[in-house]
C-alpha positions as CSV (number, residue, x, y, z in Angstrom):
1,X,-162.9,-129.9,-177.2
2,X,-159.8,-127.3,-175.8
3,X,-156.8,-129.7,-176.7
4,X,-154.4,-127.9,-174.7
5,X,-154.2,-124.9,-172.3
6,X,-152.0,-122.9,-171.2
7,X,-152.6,-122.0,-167.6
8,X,-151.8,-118.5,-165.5
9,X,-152.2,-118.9,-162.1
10,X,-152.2,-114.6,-161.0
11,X,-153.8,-113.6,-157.4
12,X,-153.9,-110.0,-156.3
13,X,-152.4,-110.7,-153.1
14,X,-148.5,-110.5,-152.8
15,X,-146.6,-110.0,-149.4
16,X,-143.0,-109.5,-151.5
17,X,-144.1,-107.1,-154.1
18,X,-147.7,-106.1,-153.5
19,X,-149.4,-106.0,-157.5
20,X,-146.2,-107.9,-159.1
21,X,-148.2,-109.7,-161.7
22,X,-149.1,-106.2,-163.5
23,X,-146.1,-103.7,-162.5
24,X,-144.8,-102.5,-165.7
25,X,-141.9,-103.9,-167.4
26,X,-140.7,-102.3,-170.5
27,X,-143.9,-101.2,-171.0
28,X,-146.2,-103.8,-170.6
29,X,-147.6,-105.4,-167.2
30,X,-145.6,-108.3,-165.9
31,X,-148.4,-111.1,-167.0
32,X,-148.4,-109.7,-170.6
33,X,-145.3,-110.6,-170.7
34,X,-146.2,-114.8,-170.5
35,X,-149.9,-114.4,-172.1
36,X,-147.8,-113.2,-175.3
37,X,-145.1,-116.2,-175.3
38,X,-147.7,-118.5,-174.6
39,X,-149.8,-117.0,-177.2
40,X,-146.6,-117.0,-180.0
41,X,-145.9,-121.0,-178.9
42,X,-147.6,-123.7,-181.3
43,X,-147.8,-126.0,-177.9
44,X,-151.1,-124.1,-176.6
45,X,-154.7,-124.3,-177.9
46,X,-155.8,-121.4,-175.0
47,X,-154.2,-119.2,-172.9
48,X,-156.5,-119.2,-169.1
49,X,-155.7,-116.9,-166.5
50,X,-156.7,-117.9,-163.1
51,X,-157.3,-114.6,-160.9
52,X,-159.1,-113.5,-158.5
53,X,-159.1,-110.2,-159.1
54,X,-161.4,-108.1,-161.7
55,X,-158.4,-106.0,-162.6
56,X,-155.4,-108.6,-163.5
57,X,-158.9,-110.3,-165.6
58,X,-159.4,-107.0,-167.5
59,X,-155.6,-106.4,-168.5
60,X,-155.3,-110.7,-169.3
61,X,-158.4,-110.0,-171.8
62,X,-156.4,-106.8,-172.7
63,X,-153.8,-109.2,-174.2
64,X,-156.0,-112.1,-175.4
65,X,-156.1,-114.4,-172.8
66,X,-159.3,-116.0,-171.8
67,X,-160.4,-115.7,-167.9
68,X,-163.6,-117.5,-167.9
69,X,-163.9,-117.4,-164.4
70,X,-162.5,-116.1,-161.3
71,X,-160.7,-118.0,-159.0
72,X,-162.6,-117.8,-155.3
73,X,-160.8,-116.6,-152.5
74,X,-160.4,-119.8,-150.5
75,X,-157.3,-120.7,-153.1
76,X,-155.8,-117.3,-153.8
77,X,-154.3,-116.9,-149.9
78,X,-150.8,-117.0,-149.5
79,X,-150.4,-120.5,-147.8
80,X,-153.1,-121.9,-150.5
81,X,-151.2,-124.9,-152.4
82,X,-150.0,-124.0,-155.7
83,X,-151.9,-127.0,-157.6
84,X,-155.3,-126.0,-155.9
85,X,-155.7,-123.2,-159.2
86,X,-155.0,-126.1,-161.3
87,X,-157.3,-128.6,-159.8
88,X,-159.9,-125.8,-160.0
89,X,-158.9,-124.5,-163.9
90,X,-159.6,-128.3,-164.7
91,X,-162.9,-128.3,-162.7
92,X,-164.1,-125.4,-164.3
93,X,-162.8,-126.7,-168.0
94,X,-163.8,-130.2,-167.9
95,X,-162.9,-130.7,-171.7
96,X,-159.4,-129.8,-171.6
97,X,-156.6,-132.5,-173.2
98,X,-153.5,-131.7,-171.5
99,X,-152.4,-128.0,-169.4
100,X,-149.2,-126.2,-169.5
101,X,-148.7,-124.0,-166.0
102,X,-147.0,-120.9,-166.6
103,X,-146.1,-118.5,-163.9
104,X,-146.6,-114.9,-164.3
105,X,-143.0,-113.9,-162.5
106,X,-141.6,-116.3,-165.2
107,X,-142.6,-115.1,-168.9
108,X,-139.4,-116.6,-170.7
């Protein structure tokens, strides 16, 4: 039983800054930035990152995050609802206790 995750919701599509979620900021992609504070809380059994792309998966893992799935295209478009990766993180983890969403763009 996964008490509590922590949840990352990073597609690969972006109309304002094509590839945010890994552009480099001092030194480290954008996402690594979250995965680590979520990783450094006590609040957070697992960090998830919900992608649908093979490379934001790759550096995720890269900084110890699980992605134990990839999130299908029908919910990684720009107008897709913002709770639709959540309703589908807790599909695809059906014995998680409670989730904390974190947003990429928003590591502090």
């Amino acid at each position: 039983l996964i008490k509590t995750i922590g949840i990352i919701p990073a597609r690969k599509g972006s109309k304002g800054l094509p590839g945010k979620n890994i552009k480099n900021l001092c030194g480290k992609p954008l996402i690594a930035w979250t995965i680590e504070n979520a990783i450094n809380t006590n609040l957070i059994d697992e960090v998830v990152v919900s992608t649908d792309s093979e490379e934001i998966a790759e550096i995720a893992k890269s900084f110890s995050a699980e992605v134990p799935f990839l999130r299908p295209k029908e919910i990684a478009q720009d107008e897709s609802p913002g709770i639709d990766p959540v309703i589908h993180a807790l599909e695809m983890l059906p014995d998680v206790e409670d989730l904390i969403l974190l947003q990429p763009t928003s590591p502090l």
